[in-house]
C-alpha positions as CSV (number, residue, x, y, z in Angstrom):
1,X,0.0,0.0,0.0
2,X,1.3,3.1,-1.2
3,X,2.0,6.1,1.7
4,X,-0.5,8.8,2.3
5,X,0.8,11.7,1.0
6,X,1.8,14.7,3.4
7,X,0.2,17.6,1.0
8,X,1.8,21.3,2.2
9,X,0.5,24.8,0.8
10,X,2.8,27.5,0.3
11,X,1.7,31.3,1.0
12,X,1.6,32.0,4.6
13,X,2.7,27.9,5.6
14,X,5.8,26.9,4.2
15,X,6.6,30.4,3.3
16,X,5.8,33.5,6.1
17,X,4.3,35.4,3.2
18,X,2.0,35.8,0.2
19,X,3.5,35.5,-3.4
20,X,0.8,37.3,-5.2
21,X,1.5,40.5,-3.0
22,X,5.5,39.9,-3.0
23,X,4.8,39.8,-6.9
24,X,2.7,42.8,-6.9
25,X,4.9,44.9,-5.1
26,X,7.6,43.8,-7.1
27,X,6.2,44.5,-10.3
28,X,5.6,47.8,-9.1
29,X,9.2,48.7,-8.2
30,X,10.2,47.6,-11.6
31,X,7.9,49.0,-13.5
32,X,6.4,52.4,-11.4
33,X,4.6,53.8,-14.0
34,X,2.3,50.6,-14.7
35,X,0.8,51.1,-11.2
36,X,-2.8,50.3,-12.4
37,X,-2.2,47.5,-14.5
38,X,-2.7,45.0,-11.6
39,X,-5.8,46.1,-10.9
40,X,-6.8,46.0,-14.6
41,X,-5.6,42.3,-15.0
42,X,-7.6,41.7,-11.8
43,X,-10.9,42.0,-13.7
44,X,-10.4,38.9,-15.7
45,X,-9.8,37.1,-12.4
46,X,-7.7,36.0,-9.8
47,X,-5.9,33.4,-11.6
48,X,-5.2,36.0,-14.7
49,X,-3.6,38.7,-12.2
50,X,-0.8,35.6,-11.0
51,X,0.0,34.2,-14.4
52,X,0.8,37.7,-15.8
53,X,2.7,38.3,-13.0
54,X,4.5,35.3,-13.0
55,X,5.2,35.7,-16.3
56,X,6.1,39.6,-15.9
57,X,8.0,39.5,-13.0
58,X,11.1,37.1,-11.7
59,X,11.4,36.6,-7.8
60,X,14.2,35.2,-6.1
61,X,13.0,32.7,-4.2
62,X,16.1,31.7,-2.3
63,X,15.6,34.5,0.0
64,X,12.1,33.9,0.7
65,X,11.2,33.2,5.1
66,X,10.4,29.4,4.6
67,X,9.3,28.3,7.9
68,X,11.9,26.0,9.3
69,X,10.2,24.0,11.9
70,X,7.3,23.1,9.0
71,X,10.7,22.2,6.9
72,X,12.2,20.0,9.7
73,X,8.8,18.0,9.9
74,X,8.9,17.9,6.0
75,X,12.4,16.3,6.4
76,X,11.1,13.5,9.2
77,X,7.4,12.7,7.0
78,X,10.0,12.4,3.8
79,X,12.7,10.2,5.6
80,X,9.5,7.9,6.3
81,X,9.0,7.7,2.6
82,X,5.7,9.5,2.4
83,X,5.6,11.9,-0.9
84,X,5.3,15.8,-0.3
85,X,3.3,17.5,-2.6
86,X,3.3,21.3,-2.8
87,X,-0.4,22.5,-3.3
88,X,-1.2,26.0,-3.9
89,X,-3.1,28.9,-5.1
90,X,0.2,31.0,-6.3
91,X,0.8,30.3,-9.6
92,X,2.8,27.2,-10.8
93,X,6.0,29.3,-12.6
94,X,6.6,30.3,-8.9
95,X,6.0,27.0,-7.0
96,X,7.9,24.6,-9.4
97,X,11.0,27.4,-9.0
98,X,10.4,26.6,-5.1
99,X,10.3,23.3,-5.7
100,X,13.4,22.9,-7.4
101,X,15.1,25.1,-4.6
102,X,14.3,23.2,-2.1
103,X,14.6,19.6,-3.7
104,X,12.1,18.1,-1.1
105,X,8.8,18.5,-3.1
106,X,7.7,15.2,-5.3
107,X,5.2,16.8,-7.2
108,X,3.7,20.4,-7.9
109,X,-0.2,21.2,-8.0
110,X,-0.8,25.3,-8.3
111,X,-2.9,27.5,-10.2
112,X,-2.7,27.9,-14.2
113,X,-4.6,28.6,-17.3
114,X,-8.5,29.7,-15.9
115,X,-8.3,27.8,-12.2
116,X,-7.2,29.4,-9.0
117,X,-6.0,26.8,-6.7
118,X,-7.6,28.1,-3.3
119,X,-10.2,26.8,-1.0
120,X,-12.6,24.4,-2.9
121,X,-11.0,24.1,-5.8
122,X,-8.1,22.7,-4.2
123,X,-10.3,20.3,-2.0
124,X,-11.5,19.2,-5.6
125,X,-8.6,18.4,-7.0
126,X,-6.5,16.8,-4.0
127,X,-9.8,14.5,-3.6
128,X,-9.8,13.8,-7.0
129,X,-6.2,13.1,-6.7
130,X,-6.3,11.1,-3.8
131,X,-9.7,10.3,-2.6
132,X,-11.0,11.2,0.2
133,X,-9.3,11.0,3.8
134,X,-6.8,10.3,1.4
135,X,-3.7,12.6,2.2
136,X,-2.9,14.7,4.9
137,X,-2.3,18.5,5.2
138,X,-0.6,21.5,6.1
139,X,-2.3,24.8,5.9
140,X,-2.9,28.1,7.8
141,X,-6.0,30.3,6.9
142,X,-9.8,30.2,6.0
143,X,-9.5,29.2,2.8
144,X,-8.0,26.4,4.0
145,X,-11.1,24.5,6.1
146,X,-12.3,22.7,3.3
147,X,-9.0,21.1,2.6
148,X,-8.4,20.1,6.1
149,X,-12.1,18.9,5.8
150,X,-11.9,16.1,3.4
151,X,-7.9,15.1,4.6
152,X,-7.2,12.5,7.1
153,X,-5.0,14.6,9.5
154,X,-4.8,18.3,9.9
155,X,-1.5,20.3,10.5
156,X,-2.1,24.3,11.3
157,X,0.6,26.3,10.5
158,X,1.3,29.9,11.8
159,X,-2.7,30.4,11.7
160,X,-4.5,33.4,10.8
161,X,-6.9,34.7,13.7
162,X,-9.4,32.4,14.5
163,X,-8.2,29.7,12.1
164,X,-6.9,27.1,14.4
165,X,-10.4,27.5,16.8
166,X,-12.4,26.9,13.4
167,X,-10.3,24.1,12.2
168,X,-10.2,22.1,15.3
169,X,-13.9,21.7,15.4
170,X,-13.6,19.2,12.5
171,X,-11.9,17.2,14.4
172,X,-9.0,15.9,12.7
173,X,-6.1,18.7,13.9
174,X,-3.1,16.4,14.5
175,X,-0.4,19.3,15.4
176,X,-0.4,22.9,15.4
177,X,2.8,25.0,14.6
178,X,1.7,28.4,16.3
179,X,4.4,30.7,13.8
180,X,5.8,34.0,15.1
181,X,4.4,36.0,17.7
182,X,3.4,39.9,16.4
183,X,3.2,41.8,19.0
184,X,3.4,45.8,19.6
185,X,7.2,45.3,19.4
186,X,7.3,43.6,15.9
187,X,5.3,46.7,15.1
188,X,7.5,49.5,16.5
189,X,10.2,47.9,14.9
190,X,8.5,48.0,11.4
191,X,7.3,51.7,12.2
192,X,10.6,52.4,13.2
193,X,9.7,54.7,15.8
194,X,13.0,55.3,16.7
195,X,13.8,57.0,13.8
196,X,11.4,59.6,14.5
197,X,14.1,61.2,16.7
198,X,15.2,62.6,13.3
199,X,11.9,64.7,13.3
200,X,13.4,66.6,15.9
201,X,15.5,68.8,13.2
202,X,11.4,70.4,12.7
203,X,12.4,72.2,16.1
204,X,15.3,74.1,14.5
205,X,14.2,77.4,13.3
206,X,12.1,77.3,16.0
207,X,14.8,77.8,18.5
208,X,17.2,79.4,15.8
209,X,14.2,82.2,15.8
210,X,14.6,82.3,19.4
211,X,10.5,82.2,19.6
212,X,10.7,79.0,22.1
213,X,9.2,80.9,24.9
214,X,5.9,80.6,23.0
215,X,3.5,78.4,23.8
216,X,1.5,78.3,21.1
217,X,4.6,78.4,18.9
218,X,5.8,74.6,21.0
219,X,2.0,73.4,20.6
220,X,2.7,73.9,16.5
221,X,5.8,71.7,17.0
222,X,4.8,69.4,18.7
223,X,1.6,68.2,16.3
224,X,4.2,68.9,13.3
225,X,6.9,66.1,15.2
226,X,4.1,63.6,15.4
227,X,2.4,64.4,11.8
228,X,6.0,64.0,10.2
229,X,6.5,60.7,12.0
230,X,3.1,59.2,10.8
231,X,4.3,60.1,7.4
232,X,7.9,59.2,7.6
233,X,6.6,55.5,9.1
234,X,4.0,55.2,6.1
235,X,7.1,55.1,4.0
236,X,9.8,53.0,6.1
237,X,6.9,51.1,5.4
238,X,5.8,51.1,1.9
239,X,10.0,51.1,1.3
240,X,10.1,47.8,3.0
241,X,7.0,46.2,1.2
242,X,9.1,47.6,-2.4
243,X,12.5,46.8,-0.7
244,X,11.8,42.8,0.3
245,X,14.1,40.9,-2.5
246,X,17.4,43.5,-1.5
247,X,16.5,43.1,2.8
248,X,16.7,39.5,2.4
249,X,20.6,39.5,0.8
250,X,21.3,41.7,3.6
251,X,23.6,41.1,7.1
252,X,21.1,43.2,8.9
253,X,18.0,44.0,6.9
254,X,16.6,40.9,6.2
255,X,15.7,40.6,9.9
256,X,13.3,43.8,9.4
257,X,9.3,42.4,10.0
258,X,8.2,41.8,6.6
259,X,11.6,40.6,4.9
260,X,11.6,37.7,7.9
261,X,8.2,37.4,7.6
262,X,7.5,38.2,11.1
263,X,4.3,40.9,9.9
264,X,2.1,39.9,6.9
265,X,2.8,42.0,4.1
266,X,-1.3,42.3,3.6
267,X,-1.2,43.9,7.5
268,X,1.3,46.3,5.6
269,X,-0.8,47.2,3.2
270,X,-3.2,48.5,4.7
271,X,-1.1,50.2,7.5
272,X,0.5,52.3,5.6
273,X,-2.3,54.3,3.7
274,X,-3.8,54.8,7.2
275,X,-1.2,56.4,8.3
276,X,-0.1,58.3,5.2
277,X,-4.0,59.5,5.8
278,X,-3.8,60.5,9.1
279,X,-0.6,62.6,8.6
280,X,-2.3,64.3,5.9
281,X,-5.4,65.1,7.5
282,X,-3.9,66.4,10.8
283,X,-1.3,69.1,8.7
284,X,-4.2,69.7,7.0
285,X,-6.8,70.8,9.3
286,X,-4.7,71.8,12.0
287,X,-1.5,73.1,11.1
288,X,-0.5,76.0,7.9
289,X,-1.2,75.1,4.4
290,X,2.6,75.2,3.7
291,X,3.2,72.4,6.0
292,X,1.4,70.7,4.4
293,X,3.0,71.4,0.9
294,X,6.2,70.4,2.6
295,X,5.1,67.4,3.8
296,X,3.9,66.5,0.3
297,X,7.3,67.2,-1.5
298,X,8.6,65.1,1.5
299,X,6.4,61.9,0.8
300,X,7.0,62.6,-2.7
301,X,10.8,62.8,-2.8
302,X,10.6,59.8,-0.5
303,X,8.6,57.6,-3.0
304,X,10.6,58.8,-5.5
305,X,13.3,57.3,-3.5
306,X,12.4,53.9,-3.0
307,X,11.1,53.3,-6.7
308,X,14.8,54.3,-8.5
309,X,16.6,57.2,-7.1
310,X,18.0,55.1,-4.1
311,X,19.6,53.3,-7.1
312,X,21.3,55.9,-8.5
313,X,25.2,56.8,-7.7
314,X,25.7,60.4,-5.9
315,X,21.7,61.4,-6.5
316,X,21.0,59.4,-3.6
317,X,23.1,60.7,-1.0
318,X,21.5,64.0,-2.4
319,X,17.7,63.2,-1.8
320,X,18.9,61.7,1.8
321,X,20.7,65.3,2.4
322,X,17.2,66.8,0.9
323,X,14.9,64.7,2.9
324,X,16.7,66.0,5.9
325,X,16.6,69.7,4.9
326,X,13.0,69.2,4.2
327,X,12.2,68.8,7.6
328,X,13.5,72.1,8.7
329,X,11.9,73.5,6.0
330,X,8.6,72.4,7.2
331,X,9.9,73.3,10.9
332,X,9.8,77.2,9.6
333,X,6.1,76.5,7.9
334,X,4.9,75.4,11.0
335,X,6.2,78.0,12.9
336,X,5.6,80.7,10.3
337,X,9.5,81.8,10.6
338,X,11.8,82.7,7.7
339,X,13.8,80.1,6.3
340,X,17.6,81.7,5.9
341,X,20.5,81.4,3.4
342,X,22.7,79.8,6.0
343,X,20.2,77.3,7.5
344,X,19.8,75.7,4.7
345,X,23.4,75.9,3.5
346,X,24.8,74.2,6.5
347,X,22.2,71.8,6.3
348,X,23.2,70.3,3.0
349,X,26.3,69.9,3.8
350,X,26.0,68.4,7.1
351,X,23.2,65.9,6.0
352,X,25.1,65.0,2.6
353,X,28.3,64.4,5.2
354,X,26.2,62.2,7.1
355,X,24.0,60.4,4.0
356,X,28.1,59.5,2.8
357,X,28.9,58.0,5.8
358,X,26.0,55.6,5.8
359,X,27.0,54.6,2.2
360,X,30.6,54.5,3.4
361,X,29.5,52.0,6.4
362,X,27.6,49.8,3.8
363,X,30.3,50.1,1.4
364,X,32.7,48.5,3.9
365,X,31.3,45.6,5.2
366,X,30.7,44.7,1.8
367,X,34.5,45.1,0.9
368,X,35.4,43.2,4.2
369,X,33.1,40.8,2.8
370,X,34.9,40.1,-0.1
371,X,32.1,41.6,-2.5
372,X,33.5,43.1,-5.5
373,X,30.3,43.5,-7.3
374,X,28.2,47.0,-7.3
375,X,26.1,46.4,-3.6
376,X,22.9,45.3,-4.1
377,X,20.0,47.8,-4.8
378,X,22.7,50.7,-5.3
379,X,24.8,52.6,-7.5
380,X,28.5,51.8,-5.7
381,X,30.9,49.4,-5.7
382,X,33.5,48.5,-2.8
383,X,36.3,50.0,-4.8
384,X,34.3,53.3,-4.9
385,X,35.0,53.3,-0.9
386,X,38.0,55.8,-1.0
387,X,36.3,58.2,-3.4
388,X,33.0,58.1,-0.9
389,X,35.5,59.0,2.3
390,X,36.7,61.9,0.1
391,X,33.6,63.3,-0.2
392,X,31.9,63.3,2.8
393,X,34.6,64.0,4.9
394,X,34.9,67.6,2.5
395,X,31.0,68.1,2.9
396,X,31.2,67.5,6.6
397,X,34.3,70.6,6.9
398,X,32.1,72.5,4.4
399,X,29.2,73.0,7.1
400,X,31.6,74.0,9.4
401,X,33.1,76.9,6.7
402,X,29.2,78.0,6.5
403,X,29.0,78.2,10.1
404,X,32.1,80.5,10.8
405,X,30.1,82.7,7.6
406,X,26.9,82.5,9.3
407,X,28.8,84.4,12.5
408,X,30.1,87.4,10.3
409,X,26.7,88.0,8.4
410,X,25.2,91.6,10.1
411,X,21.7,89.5,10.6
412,X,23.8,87.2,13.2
413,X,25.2,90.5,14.7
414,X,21.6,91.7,15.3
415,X,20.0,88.2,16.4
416,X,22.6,87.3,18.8
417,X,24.4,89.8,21.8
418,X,27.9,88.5,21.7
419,X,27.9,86.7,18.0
420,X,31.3,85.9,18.7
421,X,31.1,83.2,21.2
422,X,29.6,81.1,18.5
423,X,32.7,80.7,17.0
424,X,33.4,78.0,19.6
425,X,31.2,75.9,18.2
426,X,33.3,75.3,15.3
427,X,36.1,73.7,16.6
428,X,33.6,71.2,18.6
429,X,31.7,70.8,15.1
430,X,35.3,70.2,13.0
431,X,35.8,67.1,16.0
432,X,32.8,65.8,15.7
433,X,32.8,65.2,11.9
434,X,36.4,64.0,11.8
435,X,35.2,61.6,14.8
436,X,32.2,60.1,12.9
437,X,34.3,59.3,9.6
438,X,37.3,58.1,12.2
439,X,34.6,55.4,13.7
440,X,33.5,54.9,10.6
441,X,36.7,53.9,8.9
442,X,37.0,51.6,11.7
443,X,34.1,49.8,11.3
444,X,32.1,51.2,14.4
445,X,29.5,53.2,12.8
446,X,26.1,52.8,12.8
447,X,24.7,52.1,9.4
448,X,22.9,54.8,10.3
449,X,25.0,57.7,11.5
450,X,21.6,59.8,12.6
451,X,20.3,56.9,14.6
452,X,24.4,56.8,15.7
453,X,24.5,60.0,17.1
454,X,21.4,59.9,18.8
455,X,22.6,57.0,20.9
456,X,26.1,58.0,21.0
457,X,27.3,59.9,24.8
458,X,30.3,62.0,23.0
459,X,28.0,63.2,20.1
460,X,24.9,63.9,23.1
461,X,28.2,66.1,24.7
462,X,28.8,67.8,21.7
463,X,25.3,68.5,21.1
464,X,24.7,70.1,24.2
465,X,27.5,72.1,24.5
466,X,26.4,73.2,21.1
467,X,23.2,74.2,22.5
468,X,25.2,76.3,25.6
469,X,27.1,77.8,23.0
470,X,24.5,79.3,21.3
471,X,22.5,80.0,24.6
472,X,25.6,81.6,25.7
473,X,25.7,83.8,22.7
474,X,22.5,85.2,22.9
C-alpha cells in the first residue's frame, strides 16, 4: 500500500508570506509607471492577475522566510517515505522554482490557465487526486477548512486569527505550529519609531528664531513632530514592502518584520495608507497650508526614493541630504519663521556628510566581505570606498566653513548679543565630523550615522555644548 501523502501549501505555511502580493509589489518597483495594470488584469480574475505576474516578473525565491520548523517535519514525513506534494493557489512558474530550490517536493499542484487553486478548488482536486481521507495536510488560513475537511489529518501552521479554533472543530487537527508571535514590538520595529528622533530637526528654526518661549509656537511643534512621524513610518513602510528581494541579501536588513516574515505584508498594506492619511489630515486641518506642501514634497521625494533614485550613484546621497533639509523647512512653515540662506546651506552639507557615511559604512562591510560586485539595490561598488570617504569627509568641513560665515553675516550681529562666542562651536563641530568618519573607517558606525548620534554619549556632549554655546551667545 502506497503512503498517504503529506500535501503542504505555500503562501503563509511553508513560506511566512504571500507571493501574489511579493509579486505585486515587485512588479511595481520595476515597473512604477504601470501602477494600475494589476488592478486591470484583476478584472479577468484571480488566476489571470498571477500568471501575468509570473510571467512579468522574476522573484528570487532563495531569499524567501520558509518556515523552518514546518521544513524540519517535512524532512522527518519524507525520511518515512511518504511523498510531499506542494499544493497552492500562487501560480505554478513560482511554486515549481520553489520546488526545485528546495529539492524536497515530489510533485507540484498550483494555479494555471482559468483555475485558481484556493479553497474548494483545491479540495476538488486533492480528492480527485487522492480520494477522500486520502492525504494529509498543512495549511494556515480560512481558505484552508475545506482542505483540512476532506484530509485524514490536519497540520495548522502559523494560523491566521481564528483559524486554528475553526479548524479544530472538524476534528481531525493532528499538530499545530503556532508561527511568530506579532506583537506591539514587531510593530514598533516596522514603524521604526526610533527614527522619529530625526523629526526633531522640525524644532530648529524654532529655536534658531529664538520664539521657544511661546506656547503656542511649541503646541505647533509638537503636532508637526508627530504628523512627520506618521508620514515618515508610512514610507519606512511602503519602502520595506518595495525593498523585500534586496532586505533578504542583507547582514542586517533581512531581519526587518516583513523581509523575515515576522508581519504579513497584507497587515502592511493596509497600515500604511492609514497612516499616510492620518498625517495628511492632521497638517491639513490643524497646522499651515505650507506644512502641508512640505510634507507633500517630502512623501514625494521619499517615494521617488524607494522606486529608482536610491539606485542611483551620488543622487542618492543628495535626496537623503534633501529629505533632511525638508524637515527644517517644514519646521519654519509650522512656525511661520523665515527660512535663511545659511540654515539651509549648513544643512546640506552636514546631511550630505552624514548620508556618505552611511554609504561609506555599507560600502565597507561589503569590501570586508569580499564583494567586489556594485552592492545590491545601489549605485556603488567597494572599490568606490576611498572616493566616498573623500567626499563626505569635505562636505562635513564645508558645514563647518558655513558656520564661521553665518557668524560674520550683520543678521547674526543683530540676532545674537555676543555673536562671537559662536565661534566656539566650530572647533567642537570640525571634532565631531572628523570623529564620525574616524569610527566609521573603523568599522564602528552605525549604518545609520543619525540613529548613531542619537545614541552615542560623546556626540549627546557635543550637542549640548552646542546648545550652551548658542544659549551663551545670545
Amino acid at each position: 500500500m502506497s503512503p498517504i501523502p503529506f500535501v503542504v501549501d505555500l503562501d503563509g505555511t511553508l513560506i511566512r508570506t504571500d507571493l501574489l502580493l511579493e509579486s505585486g509589489f515587485a512588479f511595481i518597483r520595476s515597473q512604477p509607471l504601470r501602477l494600475f495594470a494589476p488592478v486591470a488584469w484583476l478584472t479577468e480574475g484571480k488566476a489571470h492577475l498571477k500568471a501575468q505576474l509570473a510571467e512579468l516578473t522574476p522573484l528570487d525565491v532563495t531569499g524567501l522566510p520558509y518556515d523552518m520548523e514546518l521544513m524540519e517535519l517535512l524532512a522527518k514525513e519524507k525520511a518515512k517515505g511518504r511523498p510531499i506534494i506542494l499544493a497552492t493557489a500562487s501560480h505554478r512558474r513560482y511554486a515549481e522554482q520553489i520546488a526545485a530550490h528546495l529539492q524536497i517536493i515530489d510533485r507540484v499542484i498550483a494555479t494555471e490557465g482559468s483555475v485558481n487553486l484556493a479553497g474548494n478548488a483545491k479540495r476538488d482536486a486533492l480528492v480527485r487526486e487522492f480520494g477522500e481521507k486520502g492525504y494529509d495536510y498543512a495549511g494556515n488560513s480560512s481558505a484552508d477548512l475545506p482542505v483540512w475537511a476532506s484530509a485524514r489529518h490536519a497540520y495548522v501552521v502559523n494560523p491566521d486569527v481564528g483559524v486554528e479554533v475553526k479548524a479544530r472543530a472538524q476534528g481531525n487537527v493532528l499538530q499545530v505550529l503556532p508561527g511568530p508571535v506579532r506583537g506591539l514590538r514587531v510593530w514598533r520595529k516596522a514603524l521604526r519609531l526610533h527614527q522619529w528622533a530625526k523629526n526633531m530637526l522640525i524644532f530648529v528654526p524654532l529655536l534658531a528664531s529664538h520664539h521657544f518661549r511661546q506656547p503656542q509656537m511649541v503646541l505647533h511643534g509638537l503636532l508637526a513632530f508627530v504628523l512627520f512621524g506618521l508620514c515618515a513610518s508610512s514610507v519606512y513602510l511602503l519602502n520595506d514592502l518595495l525593498d523585500l528581494a534586496d532586505d533578504r541579501h542583507h547582514s542586517s536588513k533581512r531581519q526587518r518584520p516583513f523581509a523575515s516574515g515576522q508581519l504579513s505584508l497584507l497587515s502592511g498594506l493596509l497600515a500604511f495608507p492609514l497612516l499616510l492619511g492620518a498625517a495628511f489630515a492632521g497638517a491639513w486641518l490643524l497646522l499651515p497650508k505650507m506644512f502641508t506642501l512640505a510634507l507633500l514634497v517630502y512623501y514625494a521625494l521619499t517615494l521617488a526614493y524607494s522606486l529608482g533614485l536610491k539606485r542611483l550613484m551620488a543622487l542618492d546621497v543628495i535626496v537623503l541630504a534633501l529629505l533632511y533639509t525638508l524637515r527644517l523647512v517644514a519646521g519654519t512653515f509650522a512656525f511661520g519663521v523665515s527660512l535663511t540662506f545659511w540654515m539651509l546651506a549648513f544643512s546640506m552639507f552636514i546631511f550630505l556628510s552624514l548620508a556618505l557615511v552611511k554609504r561609506f559604512s555599507e560600502l565597507r562591510e561589503a569590501r570586508v566581505g569580499g564583494q567586489q560586485k556594485k552592492a545590491r539595490g545601489r549605485g556603488y561598488y567597494p572599490g568606490d570606498l576611498e572616493m566616498v570617504a573623500s567626499l563626505g569627509a569635505s562636505s562635513g568641513y564645508l558645514a563647518v566653513m558655513v558656520l564661521a560665515l553665518y557668524i560674520q553675516d550683520p543678521a547674526t550681529v543683530v540676532l545674537y548679543k555676543h555673536p562671537h562666542v559662536i565661534w566656539l562651536a566650530c572647533p567642537i563641530l570640525l571634532f565631531w565630523v572628523s570623529r564620525i568618519w574616524m569610527l566609521a573607517h573603523r568599522g564602528e558606525m552605525h549604518d545609520d550615522p543619525v540613529v548613531f548620534a542619537i545614541e552615542d554619549r560623546v556626540s549627546l556632549l557635543v550637542g549640548a555644548l552646542f546648545g550652551l554655546i548658542f544659549w551663551l551667545a545670545s
